[in-house]
gemmi code that builds the backbone of each chain (N, CA, C; Angstrom):
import gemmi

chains = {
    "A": [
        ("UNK", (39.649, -5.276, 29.843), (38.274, -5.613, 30.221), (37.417, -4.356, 30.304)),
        ("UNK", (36.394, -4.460, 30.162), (34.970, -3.487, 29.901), (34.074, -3.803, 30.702)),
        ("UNK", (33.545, -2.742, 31.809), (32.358, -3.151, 32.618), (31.843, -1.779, 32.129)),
        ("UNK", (30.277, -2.012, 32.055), (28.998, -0.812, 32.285), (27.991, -0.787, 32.829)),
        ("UNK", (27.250, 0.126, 33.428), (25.795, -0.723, 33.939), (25.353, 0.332, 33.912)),
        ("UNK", (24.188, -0.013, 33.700), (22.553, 1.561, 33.140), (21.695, 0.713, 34.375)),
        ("UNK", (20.899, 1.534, 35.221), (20.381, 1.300, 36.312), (19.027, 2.155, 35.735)),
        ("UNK", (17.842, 1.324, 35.084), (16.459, 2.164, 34.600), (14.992, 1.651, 34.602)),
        ("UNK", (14.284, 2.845, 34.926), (12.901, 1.739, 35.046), (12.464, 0.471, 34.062)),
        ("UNK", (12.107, -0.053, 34.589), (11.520, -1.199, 33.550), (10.567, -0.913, 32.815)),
        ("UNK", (10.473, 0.183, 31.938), (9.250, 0.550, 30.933), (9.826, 0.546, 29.659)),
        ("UNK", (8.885, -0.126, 28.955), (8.807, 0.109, 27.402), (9.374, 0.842, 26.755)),
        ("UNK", (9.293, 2.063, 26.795), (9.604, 3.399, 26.299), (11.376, 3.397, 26.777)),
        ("UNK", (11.428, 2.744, 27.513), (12.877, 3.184, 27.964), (14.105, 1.789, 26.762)),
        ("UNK", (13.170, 1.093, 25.895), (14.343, 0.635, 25.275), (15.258, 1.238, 24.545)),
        ("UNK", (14.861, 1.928, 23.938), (15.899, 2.327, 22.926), (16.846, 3.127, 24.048)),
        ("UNK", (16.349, 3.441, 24.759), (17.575, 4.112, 25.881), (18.975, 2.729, 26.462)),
        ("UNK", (18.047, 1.428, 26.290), (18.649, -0.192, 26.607), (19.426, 0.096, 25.455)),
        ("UNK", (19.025, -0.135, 24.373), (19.836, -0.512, 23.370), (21.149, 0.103, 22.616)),
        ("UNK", (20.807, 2.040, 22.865), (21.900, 2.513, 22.402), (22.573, 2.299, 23.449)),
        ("UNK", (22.568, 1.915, 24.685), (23.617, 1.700, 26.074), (24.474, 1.078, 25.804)),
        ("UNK", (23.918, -0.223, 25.282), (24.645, -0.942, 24.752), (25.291, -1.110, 23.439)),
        ("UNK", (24.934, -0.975, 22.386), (25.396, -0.375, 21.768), (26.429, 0.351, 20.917)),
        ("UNK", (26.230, 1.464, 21.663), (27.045, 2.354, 21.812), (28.497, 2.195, 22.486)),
        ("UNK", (28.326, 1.098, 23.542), (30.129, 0.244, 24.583), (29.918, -0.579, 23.194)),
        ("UNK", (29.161, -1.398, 22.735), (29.756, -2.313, 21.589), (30.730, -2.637, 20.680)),
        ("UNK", (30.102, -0.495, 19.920), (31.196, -0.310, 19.145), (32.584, -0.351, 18.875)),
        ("UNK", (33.038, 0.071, 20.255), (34.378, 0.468, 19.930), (35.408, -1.384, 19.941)),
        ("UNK", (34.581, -2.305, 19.839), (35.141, -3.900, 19.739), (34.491, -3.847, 18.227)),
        ("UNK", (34.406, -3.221, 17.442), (33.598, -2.681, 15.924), (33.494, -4.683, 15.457)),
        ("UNK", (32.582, -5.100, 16.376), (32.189, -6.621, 16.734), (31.550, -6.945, 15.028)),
        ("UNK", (31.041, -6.088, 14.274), (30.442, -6.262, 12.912), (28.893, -6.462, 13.323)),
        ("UNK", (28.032, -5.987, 11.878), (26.892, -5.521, 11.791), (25.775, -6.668, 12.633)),
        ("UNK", (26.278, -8.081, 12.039), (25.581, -9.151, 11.967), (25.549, -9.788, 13.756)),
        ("UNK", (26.979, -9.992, 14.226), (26.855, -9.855, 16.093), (26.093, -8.519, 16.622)),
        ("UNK", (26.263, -7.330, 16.062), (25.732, -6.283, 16.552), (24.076, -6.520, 16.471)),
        ("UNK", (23.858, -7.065, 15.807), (22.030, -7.065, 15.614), (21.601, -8.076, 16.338)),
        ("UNK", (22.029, -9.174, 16.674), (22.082, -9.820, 17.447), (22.015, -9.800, 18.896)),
        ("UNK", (23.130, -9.327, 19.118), (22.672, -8.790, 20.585), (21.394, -8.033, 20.986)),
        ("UNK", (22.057, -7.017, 19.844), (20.493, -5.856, 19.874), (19.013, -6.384, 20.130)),
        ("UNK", (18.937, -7.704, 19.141), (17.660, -8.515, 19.558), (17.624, -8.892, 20.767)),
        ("UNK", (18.599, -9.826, 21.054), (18.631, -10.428, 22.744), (17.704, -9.356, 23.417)),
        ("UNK", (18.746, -7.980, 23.916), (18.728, -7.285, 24.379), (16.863, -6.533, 24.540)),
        ("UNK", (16.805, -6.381, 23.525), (15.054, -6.381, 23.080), (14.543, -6.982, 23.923)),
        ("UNK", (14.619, -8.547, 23.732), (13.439, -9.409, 24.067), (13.589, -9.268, 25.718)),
        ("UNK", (14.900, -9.321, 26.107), (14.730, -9.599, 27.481), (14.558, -8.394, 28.188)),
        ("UNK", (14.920, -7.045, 27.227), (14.439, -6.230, 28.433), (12.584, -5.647, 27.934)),
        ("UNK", (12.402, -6.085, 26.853), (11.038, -6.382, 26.892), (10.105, -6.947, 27.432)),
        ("UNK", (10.616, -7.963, 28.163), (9.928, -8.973, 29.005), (10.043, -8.511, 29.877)),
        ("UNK", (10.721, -8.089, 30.574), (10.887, -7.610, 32.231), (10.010, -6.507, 32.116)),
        ("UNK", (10.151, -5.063, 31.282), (9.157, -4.186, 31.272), (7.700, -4.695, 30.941)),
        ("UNK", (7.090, -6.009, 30.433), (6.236, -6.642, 30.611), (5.087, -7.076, 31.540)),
        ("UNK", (6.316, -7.958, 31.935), (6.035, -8.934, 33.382), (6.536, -8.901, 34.332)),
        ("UNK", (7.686, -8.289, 34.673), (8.374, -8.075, 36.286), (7.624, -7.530, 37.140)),
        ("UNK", (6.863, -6.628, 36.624), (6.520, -5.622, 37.731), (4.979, -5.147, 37.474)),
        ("UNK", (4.099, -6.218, 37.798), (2.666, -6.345, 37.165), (2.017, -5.364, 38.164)),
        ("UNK", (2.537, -4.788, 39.398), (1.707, -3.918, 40.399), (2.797, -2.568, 40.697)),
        ("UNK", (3.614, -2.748, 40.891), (4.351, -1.013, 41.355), (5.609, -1.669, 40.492)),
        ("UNK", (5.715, -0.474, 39.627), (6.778, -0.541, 38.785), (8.427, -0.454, 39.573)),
        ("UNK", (8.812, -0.674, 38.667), (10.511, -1.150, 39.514), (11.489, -0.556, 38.182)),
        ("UNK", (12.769, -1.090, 38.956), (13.894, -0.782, 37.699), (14.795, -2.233, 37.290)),
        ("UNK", (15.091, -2.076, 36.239), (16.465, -2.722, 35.651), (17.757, -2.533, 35.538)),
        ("UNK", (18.470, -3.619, 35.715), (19.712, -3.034, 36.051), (20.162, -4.231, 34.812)),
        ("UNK", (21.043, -3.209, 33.665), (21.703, -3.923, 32.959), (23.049, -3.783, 32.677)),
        ("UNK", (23.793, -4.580, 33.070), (25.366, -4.828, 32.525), (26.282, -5.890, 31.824)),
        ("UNK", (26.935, -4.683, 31.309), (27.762, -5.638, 30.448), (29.299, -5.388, 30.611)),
        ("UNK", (29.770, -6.478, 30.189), (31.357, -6.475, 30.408), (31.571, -7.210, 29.110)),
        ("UNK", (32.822, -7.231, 28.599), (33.484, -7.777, 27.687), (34.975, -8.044, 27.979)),
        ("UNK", (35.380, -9.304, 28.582), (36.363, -10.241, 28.397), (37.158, -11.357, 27.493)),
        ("UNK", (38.008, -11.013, 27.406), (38.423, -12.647, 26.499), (38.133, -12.490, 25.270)),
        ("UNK", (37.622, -10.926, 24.677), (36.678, -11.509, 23.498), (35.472, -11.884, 23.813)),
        ("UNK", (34.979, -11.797, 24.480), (33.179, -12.155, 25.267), (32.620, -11.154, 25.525)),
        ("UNK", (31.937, -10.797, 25.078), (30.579, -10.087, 25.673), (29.433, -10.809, 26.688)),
        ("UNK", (29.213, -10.054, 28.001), (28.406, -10.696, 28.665), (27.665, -9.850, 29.469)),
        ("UNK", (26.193, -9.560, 29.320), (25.293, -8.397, 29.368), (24.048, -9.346, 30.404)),
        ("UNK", (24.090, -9.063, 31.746), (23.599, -9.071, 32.464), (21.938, -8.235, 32.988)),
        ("UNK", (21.056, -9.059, 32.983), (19.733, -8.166, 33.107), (19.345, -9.097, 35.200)),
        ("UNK", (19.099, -7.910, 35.748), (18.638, -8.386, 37.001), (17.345, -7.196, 37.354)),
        ("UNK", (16.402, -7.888, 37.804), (15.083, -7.358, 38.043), (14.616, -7.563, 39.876)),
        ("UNK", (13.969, -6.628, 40.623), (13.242, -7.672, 41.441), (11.749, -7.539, 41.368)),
        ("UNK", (11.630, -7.977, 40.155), (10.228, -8.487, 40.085), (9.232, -9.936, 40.468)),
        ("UNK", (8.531, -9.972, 39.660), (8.160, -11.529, 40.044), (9.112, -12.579, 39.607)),
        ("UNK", (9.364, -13.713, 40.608), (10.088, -14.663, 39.503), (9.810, -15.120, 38.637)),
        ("UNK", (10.504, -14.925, 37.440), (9.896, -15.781, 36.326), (11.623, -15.964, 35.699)),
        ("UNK", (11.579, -17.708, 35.211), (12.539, -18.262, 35.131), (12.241, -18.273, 33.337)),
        ("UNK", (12.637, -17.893, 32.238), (11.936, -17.712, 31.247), (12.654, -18.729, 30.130)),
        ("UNK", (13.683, -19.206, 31.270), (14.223, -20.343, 30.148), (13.195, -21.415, 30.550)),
        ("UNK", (12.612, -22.144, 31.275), (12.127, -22.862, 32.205), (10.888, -23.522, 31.340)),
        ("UNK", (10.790, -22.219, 30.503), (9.683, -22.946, 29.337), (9.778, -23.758, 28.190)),
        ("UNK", (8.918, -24.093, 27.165), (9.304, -24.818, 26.888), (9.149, -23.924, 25.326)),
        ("UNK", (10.060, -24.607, 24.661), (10.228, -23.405, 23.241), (9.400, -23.723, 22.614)),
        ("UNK", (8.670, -22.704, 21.475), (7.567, -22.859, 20.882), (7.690, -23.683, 19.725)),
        ("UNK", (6.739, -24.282, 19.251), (7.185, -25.248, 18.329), (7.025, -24.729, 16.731)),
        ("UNK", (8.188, -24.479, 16.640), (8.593, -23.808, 14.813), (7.926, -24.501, 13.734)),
        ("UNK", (7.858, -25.553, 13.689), (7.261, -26.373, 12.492), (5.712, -26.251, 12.815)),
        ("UNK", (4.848, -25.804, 13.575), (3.523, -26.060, 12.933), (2.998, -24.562, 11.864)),
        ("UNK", (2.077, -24.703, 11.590), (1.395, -23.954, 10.222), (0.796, -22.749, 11.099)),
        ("UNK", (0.554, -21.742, 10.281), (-0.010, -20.388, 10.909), (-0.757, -20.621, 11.950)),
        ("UNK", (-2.230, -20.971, 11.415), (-3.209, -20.817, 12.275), (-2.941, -21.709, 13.456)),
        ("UNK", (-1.522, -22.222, 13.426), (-1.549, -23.044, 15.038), (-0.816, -22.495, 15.730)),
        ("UNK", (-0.133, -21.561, 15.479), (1.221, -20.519, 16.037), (0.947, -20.048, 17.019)),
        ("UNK", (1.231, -20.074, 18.130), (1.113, -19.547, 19.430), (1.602, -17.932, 19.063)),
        ("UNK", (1.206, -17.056, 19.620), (1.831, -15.613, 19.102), (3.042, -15.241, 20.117)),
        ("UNK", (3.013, -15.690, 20.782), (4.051, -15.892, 22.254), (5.520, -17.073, 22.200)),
        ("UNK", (6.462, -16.602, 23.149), (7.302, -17.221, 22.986), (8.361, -17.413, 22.207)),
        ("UNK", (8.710, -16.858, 21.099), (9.398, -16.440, 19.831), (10.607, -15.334, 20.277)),
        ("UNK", (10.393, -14.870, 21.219), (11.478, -13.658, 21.755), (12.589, -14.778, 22.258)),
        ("UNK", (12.268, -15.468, 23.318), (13.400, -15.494, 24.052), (13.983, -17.289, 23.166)),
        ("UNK", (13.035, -17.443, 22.238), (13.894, -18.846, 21.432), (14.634, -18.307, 20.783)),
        ("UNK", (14.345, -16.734, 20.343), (15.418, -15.901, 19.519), (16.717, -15.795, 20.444)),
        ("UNK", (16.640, -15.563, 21.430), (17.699, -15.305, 22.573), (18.644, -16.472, 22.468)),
        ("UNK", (17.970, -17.161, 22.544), (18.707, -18.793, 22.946), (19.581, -19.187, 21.622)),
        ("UNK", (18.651, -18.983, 20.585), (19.417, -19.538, 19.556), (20.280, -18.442, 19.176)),
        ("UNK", (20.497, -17.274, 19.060), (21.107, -16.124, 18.346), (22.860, -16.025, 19.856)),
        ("UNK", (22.530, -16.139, 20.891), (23.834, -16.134, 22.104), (23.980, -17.407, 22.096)),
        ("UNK", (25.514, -17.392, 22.934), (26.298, -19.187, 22.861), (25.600, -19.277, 24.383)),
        ("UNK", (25.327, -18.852, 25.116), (24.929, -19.124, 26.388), (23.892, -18.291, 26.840)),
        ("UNK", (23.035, -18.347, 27.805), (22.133, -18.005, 28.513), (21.557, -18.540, 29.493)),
        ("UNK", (21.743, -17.856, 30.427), (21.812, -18.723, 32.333), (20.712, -17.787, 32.970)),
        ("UNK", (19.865, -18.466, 33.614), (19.343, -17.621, 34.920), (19.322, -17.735, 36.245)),
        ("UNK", (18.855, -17.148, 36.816), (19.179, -17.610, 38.630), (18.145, -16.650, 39.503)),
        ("UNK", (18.176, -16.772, 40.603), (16.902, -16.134, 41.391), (18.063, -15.894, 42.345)),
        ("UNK", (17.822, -14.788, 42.722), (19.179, -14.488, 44.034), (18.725, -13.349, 44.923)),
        ("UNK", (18.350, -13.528, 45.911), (18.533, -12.458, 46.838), (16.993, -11.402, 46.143)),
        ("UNK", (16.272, -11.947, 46.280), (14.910, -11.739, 45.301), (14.764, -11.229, 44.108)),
        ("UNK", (15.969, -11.574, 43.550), (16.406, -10.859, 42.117), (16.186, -12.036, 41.075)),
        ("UNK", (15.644, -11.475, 39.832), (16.250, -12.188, 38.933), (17.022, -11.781, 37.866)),
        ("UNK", (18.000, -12.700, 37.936), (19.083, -12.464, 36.884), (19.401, -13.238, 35.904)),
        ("UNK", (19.462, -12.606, 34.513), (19.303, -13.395, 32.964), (20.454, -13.268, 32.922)),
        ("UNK", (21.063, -13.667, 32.164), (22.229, -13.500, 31.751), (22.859, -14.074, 30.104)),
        ("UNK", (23.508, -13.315, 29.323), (23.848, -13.937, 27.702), (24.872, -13.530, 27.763)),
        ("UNK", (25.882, -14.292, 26.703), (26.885, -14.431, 26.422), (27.450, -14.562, 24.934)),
        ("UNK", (28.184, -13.762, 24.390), (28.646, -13.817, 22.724), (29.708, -13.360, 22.987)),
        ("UNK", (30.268, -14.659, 21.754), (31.869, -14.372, 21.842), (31.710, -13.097, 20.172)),
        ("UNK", (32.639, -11.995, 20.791), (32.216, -11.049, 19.728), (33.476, -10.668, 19.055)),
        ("UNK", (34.775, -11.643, 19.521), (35.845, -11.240, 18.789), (37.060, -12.303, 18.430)),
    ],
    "B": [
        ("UNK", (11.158, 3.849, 10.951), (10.469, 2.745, 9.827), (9.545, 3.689, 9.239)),
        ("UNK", (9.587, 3.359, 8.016), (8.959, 4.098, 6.830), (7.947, 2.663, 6.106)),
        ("UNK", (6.897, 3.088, 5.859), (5.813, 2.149, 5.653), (5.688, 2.675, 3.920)),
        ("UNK", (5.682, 1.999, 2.813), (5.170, 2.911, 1.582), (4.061, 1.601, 1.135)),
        ("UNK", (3.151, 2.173, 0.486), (2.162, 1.205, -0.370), (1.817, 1.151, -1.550)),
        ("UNK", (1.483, 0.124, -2.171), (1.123, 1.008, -3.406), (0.318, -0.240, -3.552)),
        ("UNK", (-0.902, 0.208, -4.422), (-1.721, -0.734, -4.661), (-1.902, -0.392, -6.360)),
        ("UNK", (-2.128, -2.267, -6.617), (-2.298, -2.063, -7.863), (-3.752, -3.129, -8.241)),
        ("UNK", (-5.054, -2.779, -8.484), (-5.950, -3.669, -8.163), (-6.226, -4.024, -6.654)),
        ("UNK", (-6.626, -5.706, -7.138), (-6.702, -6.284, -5.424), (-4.903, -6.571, -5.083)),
        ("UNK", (-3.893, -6.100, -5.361), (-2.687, -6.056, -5.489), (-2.097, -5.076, -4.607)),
        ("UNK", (-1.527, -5.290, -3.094), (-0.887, -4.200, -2.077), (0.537, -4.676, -1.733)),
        ("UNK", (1.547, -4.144, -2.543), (2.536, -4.041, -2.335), (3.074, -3.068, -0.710)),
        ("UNK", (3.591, -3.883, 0.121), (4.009, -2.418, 1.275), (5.360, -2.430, 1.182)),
        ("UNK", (6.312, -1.541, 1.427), (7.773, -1.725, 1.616), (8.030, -1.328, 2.290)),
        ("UNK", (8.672, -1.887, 3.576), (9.359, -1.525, 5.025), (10.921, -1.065, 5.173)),
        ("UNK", (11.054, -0.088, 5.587), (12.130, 0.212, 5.734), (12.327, 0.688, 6.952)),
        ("UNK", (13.513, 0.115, 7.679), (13.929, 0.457, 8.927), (14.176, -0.289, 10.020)),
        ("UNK", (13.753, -0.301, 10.704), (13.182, -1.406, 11.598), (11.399, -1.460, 12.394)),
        ("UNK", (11.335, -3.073, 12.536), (10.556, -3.683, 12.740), (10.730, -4.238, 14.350)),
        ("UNK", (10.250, -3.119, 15.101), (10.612, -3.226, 16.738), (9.680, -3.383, 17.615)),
        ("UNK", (9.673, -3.180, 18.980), (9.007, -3.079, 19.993), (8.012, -1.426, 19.570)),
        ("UNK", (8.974, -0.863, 19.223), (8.306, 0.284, 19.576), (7.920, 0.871, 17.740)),
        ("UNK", (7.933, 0.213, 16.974), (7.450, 0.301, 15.341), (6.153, -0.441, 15.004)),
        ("UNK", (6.384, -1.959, 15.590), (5.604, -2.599, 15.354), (3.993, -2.454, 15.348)),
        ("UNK", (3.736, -1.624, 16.504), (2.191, -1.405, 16.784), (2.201, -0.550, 15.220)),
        ("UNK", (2.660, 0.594, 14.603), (2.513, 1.289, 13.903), (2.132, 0.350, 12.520)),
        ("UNK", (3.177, -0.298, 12.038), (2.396, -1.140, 11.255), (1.484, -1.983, 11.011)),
        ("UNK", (0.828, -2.360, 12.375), (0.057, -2.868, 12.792), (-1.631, -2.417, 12.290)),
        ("UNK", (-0.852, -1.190, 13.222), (-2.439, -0.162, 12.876), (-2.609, -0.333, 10.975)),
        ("UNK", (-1.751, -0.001, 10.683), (-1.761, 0.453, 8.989), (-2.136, -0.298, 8.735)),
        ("UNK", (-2.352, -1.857, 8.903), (-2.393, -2.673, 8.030), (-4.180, -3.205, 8.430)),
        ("UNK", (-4.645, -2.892, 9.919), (-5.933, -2.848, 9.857), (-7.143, -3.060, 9.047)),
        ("UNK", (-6.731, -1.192, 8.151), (-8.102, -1.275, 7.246), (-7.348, -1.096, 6.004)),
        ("UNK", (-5.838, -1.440, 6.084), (-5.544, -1.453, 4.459), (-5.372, -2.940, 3.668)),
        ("UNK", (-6.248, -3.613, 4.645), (-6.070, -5.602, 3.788), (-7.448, -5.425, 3.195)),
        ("UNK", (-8.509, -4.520, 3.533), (-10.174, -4.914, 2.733), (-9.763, -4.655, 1.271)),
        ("UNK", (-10.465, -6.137, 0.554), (-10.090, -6.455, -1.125), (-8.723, -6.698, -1.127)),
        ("UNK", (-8.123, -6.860, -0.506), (-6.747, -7.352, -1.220), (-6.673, -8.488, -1.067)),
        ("UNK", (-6.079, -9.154, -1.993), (-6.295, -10.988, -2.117), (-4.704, -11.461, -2.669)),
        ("UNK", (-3.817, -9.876, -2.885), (-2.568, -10.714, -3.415), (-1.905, -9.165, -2.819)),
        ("UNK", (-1.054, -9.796, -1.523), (-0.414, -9.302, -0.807), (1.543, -9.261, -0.484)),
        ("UNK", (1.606, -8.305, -0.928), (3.418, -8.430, -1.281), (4.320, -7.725, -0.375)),
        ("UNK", (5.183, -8.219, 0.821), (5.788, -7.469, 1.429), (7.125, -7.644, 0.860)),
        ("UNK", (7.705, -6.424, 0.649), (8.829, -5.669, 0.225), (9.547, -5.429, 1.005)),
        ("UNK", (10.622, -6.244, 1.294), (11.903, -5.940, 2.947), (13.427, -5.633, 2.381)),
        ("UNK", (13.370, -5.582, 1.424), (14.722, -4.873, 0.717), (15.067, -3.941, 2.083)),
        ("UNK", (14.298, -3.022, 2.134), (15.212, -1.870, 2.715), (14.799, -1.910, 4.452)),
        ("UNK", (14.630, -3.013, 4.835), (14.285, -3.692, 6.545), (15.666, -4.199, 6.588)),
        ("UNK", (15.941, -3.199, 8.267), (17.208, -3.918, 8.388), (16.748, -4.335, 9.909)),
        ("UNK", (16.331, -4.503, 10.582), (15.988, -5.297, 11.647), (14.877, -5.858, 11.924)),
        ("UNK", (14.330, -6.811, 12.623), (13.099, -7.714, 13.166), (13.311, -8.161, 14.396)),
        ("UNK", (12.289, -7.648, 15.604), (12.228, -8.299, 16.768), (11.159, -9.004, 16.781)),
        ("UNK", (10.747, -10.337, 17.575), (9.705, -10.783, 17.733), (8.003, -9.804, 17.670)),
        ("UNK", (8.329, -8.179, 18.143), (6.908, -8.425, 17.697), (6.879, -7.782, 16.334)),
        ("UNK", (7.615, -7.540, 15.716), (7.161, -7.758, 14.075), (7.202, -8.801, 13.188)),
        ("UNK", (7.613, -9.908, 14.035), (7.411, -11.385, 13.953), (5.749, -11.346, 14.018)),
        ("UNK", (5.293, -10.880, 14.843), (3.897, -11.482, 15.602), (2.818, -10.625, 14.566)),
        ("UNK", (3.311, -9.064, 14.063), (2.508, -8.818, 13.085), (2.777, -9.118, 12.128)),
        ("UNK", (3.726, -10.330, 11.410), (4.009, -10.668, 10.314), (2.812, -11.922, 10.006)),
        ("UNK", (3.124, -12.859, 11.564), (2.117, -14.024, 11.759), (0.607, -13.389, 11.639)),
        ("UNK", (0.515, -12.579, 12.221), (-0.942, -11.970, 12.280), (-1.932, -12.127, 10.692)),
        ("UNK", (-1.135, -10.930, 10.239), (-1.277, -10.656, 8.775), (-1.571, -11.915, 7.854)),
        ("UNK", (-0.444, -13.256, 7.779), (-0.370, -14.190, 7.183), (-1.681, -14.729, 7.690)),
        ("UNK", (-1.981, -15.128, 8.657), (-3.363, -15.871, 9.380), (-4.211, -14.788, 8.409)),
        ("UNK", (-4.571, -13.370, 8.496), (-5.600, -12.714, 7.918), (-5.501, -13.091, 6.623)),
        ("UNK", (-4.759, -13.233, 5.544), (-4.387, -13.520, 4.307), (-4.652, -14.881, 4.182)),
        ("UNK", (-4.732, -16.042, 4.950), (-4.794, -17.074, 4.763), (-6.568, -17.253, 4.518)),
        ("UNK", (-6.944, -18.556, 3.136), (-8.117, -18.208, 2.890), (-8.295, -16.738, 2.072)),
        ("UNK", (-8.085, -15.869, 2.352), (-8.192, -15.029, 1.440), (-7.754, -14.106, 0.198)),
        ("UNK", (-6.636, -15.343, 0.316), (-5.548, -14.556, -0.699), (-4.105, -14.795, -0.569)),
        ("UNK", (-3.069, -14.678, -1.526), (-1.700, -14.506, -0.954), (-1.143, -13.657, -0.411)),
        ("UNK", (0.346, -14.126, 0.537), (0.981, -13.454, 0.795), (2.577, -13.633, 0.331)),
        ("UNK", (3.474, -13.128, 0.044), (4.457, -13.264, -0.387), (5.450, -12.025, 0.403)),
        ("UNK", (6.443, -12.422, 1.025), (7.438, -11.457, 1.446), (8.811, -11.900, 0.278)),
        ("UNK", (9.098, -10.609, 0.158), (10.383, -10.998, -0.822), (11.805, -9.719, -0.764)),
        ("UNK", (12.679, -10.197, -1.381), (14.007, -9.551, -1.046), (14.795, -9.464, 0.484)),
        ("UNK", (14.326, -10.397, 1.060), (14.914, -10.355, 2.629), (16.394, -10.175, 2.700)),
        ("UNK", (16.570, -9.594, 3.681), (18.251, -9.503, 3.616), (18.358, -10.304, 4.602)),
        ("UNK", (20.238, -10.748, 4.840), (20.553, -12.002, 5.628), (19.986, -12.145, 6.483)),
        ("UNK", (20.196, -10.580, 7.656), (20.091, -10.917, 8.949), (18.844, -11.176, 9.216)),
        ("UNK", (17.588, -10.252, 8.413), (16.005, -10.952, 8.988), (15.732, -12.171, 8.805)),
        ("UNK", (16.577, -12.628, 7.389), (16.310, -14.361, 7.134), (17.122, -15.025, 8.314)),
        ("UNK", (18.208, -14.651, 8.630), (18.421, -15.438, 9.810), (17.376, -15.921, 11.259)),
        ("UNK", (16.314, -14.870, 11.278), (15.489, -14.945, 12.210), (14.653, -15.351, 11.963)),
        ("UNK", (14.132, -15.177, 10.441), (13.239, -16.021, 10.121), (13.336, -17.564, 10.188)),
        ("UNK", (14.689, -17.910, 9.758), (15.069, -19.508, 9.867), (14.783, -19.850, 11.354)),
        ("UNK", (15.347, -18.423, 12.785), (15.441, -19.622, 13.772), (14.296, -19.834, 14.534)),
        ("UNK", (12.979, -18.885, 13.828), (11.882, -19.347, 14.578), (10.972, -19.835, 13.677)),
        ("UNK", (11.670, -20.503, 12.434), (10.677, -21.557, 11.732), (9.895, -20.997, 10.580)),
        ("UNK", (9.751, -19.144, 11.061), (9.397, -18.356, 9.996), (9.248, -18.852, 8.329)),
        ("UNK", (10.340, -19.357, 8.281), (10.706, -19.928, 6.687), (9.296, -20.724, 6.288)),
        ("UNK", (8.845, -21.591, 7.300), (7.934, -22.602, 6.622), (6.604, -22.121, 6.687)),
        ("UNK", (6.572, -20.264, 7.286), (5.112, -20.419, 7.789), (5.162, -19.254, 6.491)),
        ("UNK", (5.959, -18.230, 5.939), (5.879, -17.212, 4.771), (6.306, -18.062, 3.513)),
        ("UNK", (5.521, -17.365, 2.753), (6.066, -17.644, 1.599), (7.043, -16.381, 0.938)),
        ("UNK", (8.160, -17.052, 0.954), (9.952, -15.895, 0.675), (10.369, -16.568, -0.539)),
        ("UNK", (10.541, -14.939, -1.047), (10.697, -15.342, -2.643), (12.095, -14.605, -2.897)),
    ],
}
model = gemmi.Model(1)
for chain_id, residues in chains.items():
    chain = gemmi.Chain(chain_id)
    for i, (resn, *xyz) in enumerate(residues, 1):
        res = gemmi.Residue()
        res.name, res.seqid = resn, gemmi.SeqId(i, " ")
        for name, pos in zip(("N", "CA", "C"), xyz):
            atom = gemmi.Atom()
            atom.name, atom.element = name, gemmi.Element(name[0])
            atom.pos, atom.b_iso = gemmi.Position(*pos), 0.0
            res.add_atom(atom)
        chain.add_residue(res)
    model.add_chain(chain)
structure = gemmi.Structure()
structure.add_model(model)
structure.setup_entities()
C-alpha cells in the first residue's frame, strides 16, 4: 500500500505543483499513458475548483492525498472552504448546439465520467472530494 | 504549448502542441483574439496536443460560437485521449472533427 499527502495553498499557480505530486507516486504502478491523463484531468478540475471557489475571502490550503490499494488509486481533496457539494449539481447538458452551451460545468462531468467513483462529504467543516481508479 | 499559424488567404490554420490547461489556456486565448479578423475558414491542427482540460474545452467552445455565422471551423487529427474528452462532454456534436 501507498499513502502521500501534499498539504498547499489553494492557488492556481500551485497546480502543476498538484499534478507532478501526483504524478510523479503514479509512476512507479507505470498505470499507462491513457489512466495517467486521466487522473491528471480529475486532478485539474478539482483542484481547480477549490483554488476557485473555496476560499472567496482569506485564502486557505489543500490537502491532497492519495493512496493506492488493491490496485486502486484513491486521491483525496479536503478544503475548509465554503461548502460546496459539486456533485450536487446537475450535469451540463452535452447534446445542445454551441450557442446554448453553458461555458461552466464540463470539469467535474469530466471527473465523473473519466473515475469509477466519486464521493463527497462535509465533515468537521471540511470538504472532502474524493475519486477512485482502478489503475492496475 | 507551442501555438504555430499559418495563414493562407481568409484560411488560419493553428497547430497546438502540448497541452491545453489551466494554466495554457488563457495564452491561447489571448492569440486567438485579434487573430480570427477575416478568417472565415478556420483549421485547428491537434496532431501534436497531448492533453485537454476543461478550460481549453471552454476556449475551444468560445472560438466555435465566434466562427459560427462567420465561417468554418474544423479541428482535425485528434489523438485518442482528447477525443475521449471530447466524446464525454458531447464535444463531438458541437466541432466539426475530421
Amino acid at each position: 500500500m501507498m499513502k502521500a499527502r501534499l498539504e498547499i495553498p489553494a492557488l492556481r499557480e500551485n497546480l502543476s505543483q498538484v499534478t507532478a505530486f501526483v504524478g510523479e507516486r503514479l509512476e512507479e504502478f507505470s498505470c499507462g499513458m491513457k489512466l495517467q491523463i486521466q487522473l491528471e484531468t480529475a486532478v485539474e478540475e478539482i483542484f481547480i475548483n477549490i483554488a476557485s471557489y473555496a476560499y472567496p475571502e482569506n485564502p486557505g490550503n489543500a490537502v491532497v492525498e492519495l493512496t493506492c490499494e488493491n490496485g486502486t488509486a484513491e486521491i483525496t481533496f479536503t478544503d475548509q472552504g465554503v461548502p460546496f457539494d459539486p456533485l450536487s449539481r446537475t450535469d451540463p447538458d452535452t447534446t445542445l448546439p454551441a450557442e446554448a452551451r453553458p461555458i461552466g460545468g464540463l470539469g467535474i462531468l469530466m471527473v465523473k465520467k473519466m473515475m469509477d467513483k466519486v464521493t463527497y462529504r462535509r465533515e468537521n467543516g471540511c470538504n472532502i472530494l474524493s475519486i477512485q481508479k482502478k489503475i492496475q | 504549448m507551442i501555438i504555430n499559424k499559418r495563414t493562407e488567404g481568409s484560411k488560419l490554420t493553428i497547430h497546438i502542441e502540448g497541452r491545453l490547461d489551466t494554466a495554457t489556456s488563457p495564452e491561447l486565448s489571448k492569440e486567438l483574439e485579434t487573430a480570427l479578423d477575416g478568417v472565415t475558414e478556420l483549421v485547428f491542427d491537434l496532431t501534436l496536443l497531448e492533453y485537454i482540460s476543461s478550460s481549453g474545452l471552454r476556449v475551444l467552445l468560445s472560438v466555435q460560437k465566434a466562427m459560427n455565422g462567420k465561417g468554418t471551423m474544423v479541428v482535425k487529427n485528434v489523438s485518442e485521449l482528447v477525443m475521449e474528452v471530447f466524446e464525454i462532454t458531447g464535444f463531438v456534436d458541437i466541432l466539426t472533427i475530421e
